[in-house]
C-alpha positions in Angstrom: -29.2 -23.0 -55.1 -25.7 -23.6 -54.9 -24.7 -19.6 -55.4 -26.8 -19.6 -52.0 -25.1 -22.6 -50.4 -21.9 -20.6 -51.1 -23.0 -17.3 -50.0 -24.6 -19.0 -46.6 -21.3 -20.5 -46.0 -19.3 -17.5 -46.1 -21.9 -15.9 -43.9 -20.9 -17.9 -41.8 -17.7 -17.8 -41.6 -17.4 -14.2 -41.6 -19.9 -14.2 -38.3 -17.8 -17.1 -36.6 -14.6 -15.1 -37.2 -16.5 -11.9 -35.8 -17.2 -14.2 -32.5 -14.0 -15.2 -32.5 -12.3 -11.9 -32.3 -14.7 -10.4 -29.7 -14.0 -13.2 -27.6 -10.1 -12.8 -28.1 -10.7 -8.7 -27.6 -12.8 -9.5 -24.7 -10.1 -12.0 -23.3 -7.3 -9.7 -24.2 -8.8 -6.3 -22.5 -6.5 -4.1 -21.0 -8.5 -3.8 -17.9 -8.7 -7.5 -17.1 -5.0 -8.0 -17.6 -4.2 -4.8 -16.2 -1.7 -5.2 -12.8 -2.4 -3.8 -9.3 0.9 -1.5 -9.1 2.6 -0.9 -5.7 4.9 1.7 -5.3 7.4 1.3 -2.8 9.6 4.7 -1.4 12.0 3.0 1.6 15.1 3.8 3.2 18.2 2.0 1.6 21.0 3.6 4.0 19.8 5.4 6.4 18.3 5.1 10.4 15.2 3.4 8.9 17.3 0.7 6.3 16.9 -1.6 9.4 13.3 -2.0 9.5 12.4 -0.7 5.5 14.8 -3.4 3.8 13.8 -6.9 5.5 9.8 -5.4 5.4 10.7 -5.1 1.5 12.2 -7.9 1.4 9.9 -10.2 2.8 6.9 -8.4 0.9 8.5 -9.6 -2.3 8.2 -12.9 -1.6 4.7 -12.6 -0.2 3.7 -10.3 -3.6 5.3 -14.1 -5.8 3.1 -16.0 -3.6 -0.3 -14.0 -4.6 1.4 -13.9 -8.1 1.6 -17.6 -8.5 -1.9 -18.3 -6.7 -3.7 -16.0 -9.8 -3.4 -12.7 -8.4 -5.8 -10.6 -7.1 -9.3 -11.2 -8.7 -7.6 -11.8 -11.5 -5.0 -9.0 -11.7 -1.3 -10.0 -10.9 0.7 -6.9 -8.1 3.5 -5.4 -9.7 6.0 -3.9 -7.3 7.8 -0.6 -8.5 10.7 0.7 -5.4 12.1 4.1 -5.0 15.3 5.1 -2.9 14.4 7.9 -0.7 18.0 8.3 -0.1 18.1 7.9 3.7 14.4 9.8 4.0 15.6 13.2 2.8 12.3 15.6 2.4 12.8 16.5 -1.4 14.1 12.7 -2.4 11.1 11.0 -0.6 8.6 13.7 -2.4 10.0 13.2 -5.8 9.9 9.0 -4.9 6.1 9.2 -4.5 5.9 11.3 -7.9 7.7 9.5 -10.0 6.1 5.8 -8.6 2.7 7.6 -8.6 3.5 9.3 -12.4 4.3 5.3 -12.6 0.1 4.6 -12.1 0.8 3.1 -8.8 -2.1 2.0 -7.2 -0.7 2.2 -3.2 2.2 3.8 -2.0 4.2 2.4 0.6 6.3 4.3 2.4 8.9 4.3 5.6 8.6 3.4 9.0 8.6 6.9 10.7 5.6 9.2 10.2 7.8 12.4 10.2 10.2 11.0 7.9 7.3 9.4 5.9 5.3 12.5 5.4 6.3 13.8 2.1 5.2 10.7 0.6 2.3 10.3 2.6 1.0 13.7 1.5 2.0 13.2 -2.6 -0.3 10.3 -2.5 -3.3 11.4 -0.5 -3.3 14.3 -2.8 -4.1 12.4 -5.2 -6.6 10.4 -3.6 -4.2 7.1 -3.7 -4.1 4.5 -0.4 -0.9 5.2 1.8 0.3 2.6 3.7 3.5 2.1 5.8 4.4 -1.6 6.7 5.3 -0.3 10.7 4.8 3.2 11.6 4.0 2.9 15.3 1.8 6.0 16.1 -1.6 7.2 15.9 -0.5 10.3 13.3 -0.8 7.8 10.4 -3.9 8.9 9.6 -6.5 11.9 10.3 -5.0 13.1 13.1 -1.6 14.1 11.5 -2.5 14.7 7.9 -6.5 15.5 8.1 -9.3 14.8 6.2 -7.3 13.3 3.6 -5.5 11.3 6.1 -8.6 8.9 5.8 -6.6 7.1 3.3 -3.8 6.4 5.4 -3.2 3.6 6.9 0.3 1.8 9.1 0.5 -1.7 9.7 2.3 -1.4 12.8 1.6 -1.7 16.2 0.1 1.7 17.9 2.2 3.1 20.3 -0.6 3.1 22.9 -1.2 -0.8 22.3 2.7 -1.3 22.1 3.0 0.6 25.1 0.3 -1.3 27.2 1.7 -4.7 26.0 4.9 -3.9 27.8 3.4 -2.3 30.8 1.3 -5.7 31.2 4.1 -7.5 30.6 5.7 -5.9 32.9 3.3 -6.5 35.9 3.1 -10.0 34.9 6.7 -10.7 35.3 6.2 -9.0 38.9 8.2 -5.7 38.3 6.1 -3.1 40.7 8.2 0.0 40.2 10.0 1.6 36.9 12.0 3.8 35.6 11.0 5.7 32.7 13.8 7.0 30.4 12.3 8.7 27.2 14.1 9.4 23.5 12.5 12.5 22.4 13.5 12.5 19.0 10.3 10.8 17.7 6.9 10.8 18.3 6.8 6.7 18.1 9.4 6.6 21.0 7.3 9.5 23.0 4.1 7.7 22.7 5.3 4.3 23.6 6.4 5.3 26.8 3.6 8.1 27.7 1.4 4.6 27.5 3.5 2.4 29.4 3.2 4.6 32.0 -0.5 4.9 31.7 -1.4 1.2 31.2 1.2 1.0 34.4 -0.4 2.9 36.9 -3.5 1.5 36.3 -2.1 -1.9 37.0 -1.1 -0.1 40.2 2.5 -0.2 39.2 4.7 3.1 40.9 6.7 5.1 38.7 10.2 5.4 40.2 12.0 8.4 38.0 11.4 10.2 34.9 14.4 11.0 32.6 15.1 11.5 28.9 17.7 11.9 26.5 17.8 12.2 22.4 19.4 9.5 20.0 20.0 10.9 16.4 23.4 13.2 17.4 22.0 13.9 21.4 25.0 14.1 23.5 23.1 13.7 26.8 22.4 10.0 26.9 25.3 9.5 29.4 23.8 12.2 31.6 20.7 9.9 31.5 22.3 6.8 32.2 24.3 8.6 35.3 21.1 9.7 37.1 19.4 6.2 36.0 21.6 4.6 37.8 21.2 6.7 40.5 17.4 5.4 41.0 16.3 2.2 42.0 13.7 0.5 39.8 12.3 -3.0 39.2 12.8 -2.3 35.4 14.4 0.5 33.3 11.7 1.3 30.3 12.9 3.1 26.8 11.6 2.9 23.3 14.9 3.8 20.5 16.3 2.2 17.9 19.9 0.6 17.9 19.8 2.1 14.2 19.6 6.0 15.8 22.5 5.3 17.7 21.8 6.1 21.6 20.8 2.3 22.5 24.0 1.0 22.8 25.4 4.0 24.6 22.6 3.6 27.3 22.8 -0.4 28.0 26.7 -0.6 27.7 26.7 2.7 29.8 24.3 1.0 32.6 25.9 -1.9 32.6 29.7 -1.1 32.7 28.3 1.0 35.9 27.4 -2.4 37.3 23.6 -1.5 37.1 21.9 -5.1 36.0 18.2 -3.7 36.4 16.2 -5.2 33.6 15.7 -2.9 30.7 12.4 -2.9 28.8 12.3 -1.8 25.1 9.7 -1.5 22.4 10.1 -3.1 19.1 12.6 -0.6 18.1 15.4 -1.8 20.0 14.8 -5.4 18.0 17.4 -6.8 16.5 21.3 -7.8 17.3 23.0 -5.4 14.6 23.5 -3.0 17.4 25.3 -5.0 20.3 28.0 -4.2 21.6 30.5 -7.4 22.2 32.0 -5.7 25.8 30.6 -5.4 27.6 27.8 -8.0 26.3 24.0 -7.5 26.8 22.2 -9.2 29.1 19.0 -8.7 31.1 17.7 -6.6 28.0 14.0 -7.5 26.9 11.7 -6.1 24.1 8.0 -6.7 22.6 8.2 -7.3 18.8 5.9 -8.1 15.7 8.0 -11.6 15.3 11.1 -13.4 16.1 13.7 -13.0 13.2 16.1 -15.9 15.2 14.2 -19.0 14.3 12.2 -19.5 17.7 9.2 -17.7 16.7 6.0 -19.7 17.7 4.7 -20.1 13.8 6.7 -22.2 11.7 5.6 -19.8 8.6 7.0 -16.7 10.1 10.3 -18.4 10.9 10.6 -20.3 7.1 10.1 -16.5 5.9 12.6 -15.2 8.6 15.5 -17.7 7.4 14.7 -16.9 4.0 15.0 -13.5 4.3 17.8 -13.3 6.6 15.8 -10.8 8.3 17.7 -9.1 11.2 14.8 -7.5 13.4 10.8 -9.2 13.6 10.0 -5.8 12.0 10.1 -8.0 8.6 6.7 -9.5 9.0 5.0 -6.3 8.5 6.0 -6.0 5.0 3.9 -9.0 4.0 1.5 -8.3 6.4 0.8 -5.2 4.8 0.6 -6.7 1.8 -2.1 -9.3 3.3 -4.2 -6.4 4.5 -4.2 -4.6 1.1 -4.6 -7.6 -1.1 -8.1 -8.1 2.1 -9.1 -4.7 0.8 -9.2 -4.7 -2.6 -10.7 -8.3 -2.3 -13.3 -6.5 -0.2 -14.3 -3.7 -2.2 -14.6 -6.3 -5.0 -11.7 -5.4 -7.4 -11.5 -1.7 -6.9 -8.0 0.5 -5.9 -9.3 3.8 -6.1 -8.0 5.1 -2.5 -11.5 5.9 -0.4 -12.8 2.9 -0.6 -9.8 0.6 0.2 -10.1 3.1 3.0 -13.3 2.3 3.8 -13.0 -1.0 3.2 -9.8 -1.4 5.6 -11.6 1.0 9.0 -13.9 -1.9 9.0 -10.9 -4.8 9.8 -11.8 -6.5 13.2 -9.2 -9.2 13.4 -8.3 -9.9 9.9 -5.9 -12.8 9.9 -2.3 -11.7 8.1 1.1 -13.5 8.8 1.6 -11.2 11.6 -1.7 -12.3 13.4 -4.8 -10.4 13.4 -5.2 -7.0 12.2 -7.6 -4.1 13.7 -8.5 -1.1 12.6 -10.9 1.9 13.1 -12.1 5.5 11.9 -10.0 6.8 14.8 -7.4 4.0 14.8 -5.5 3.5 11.2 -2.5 1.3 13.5 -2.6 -1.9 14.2 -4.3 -2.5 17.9 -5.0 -5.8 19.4 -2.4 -8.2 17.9 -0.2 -10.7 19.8 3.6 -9.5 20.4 6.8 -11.4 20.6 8.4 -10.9 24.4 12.4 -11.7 23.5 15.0 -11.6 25.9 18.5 -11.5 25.2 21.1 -12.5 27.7 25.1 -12.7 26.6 24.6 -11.1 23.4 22.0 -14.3 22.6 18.2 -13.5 22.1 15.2 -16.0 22.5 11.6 -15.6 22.8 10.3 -15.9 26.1 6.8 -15.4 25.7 4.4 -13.1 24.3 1.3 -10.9 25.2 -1.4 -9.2 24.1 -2.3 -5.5 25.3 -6.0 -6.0 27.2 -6.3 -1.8 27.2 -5.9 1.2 24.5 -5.0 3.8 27.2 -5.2 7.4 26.3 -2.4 9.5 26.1 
């Protein structure tokens, strides 16, 4: 009896020791500690650093704050970055290779859909989510890249949307007539004004002059501003970038000409890196995602902005990016395998992120329908003077 006793015991044992290490291998499993990786390809130097860095930035700190709240069902984001070395085509390639050889699950990428292409197209390839925190066109997705363009995705503000805000802004203000002055070097800066102009005219607004002019090394932005100033508008309307160098060139040049007609920009020309100090700014006005000067309307946006020390509101797209992809995964219950985040993400009707609510569609893969930031600055000094939401998509 007791050579039974003894063998029973060690039975025993033996079988709670088995249970004990499956339930420590089951605990342990590779899969359920595995992270979410996000590979990140941005601009450190060059025309996009502006917008890329403070988007990066503020991302981080969003990425700690899902970190420290358990992850995403379960599975902590581990952000991997890659210098694209000012957006050159065979850096920004060999970016998304090395983060995707690096098992990222999403590639991010710049903030220009011609300069983000290469790295749009390595991951696609390979069936992995593309996102860009604030491409501003309709080309982030099927209609640039094709089929495989389902499975990318910006979370900026369509041009067409962006375009319309500041047309309706426009007309609310009580500006009837414009000029249009147009920076052909990107498609962003084309579109935005091509649906200004629509949304415009169908608020019965006249269009006074066209003109245009190219930033990035053009040297006709003073023959712009000569023949601007030579028409008489309500409101002078342009999409560029301080960062590509003609924005300064065409308010300075406008103003030292004594020309004070309000100018219009999109949420390129954010931001107060570019001012000149004489002569000073003033009667200047743009539509951004947020205010980066401590006056935006939500007191989370302007805790993030101070603790970023973002310079332009282009900073909020970062971690709203990272809201929407984090929505995704939570939607198609765990999964990252590209198609169906994709799918997951054409069916967002006004998910909530930082930056306010977020749309998309099959045939829209930018952000449409979200409330923008209406700063003016005046003496060099910005401050938020309203916002407004775009009531039409026009067509362009």
């Amino acid at each position: 009896m007791r050579g039974r006793g003894r063998l029973a015991i060690a039975a025993a044992a033996v079988l709670a020791l088995a249970l004990i290490g499956s339930a420590l291998a089951a605990n342990s499993s590779p899969s359920a500690k595995k992270p979410i990786v996000i590979g990140w390809a941005f601009d450190s130097s060059g025309p996009m650093a502006p917008f890329d860095g403070p988007a990066l930035a503020a991302a981080k700190i969003r990425i700690n704050l899902v970190n420290a709240k358990g992850g995403v069902n379960g599975r902590k984001l581990r952000l991997q970055t890659c210098d694209t070395q000012q957006n050159k085509a065979d850096v920004a390639k060999a970016c998304a290779l090395r983060l995707l050889g690096a098992k990222a699950n999403v590639i991010f990428t710049t903030c220009d859909v011609d300069l983000a292409a290469p790295v749009v197209r390595a991951a696609i390839d390979r069936g992995v989510l593309a996102v860009a925190p604030c491409i501003g066109t309709d080309q982030m997705g099927p209609k640039r890249f094709g089929a495989k363009g389902r499975l990318a995705f910006s979370f900026g503000n369509v041009a067409q949307d962006e375009g319309s805000a500041m047309a309706q802004y426009a007309w609310n203000h009580g500006w009837r007539s414009a000029d249009l002055a147009t920076d052909t070097v990107i498609v962003y800066f084309k579109n935005v004004v091509q649906a200004f102009e629509a949304r415009f005219k169908q608020l019965g607004g006249r269009i006074v002059a066209h003109e245009t002019y190219q930033s990035l090394g053009g040297n006709n932005v003073q023959n712009a501003v000569s023949r601007l100033n030579g028409e008489k508008a309500d409101v002078i309307v342009t999409s560029t970038a301080g960062a590509f160098g003609a924005l300064s060139t065409l308010v300075s040049g406008l103003r030292s000409l004594g020309n004070n007609t309000p100018i219009l920009n999109s949420w390129a020309g954010d931001g107060t890196y570019w001012l000149p100090s004489n002569p000073k700014v003033t009667n200047y006005w743009f539509v951004t995602f947020a205010s980066s000067f401590g006056d935006d309307p939500s007191a989370a946006v302007n805790k993030l902005a101070k603790q970023v020390k973002a310079g332009t509101g282009g900073f909020i797209t970062g971690p709203s990016a990272i809201d929407g992809v984090v929505t995704a995964i939570r939607r198609s219950h765990g999964s990252t395998k590209g198609i169906v985040l994709a799918r997951a993400m054409e069916k967002f009707k006004r998910v909530p992120t930082i930056s306010g609510n977020v749309s998309f569609s099959k045939s829209l893969h930018t952000v449409f329908g979200r409330r923008y930031r209406v700063i003016r600055i005046q003496n060099n000094v910005p401050q938020v003077v309203g916002t407004i939401v775009a009531k039409v998509v026009p067509k362009i």
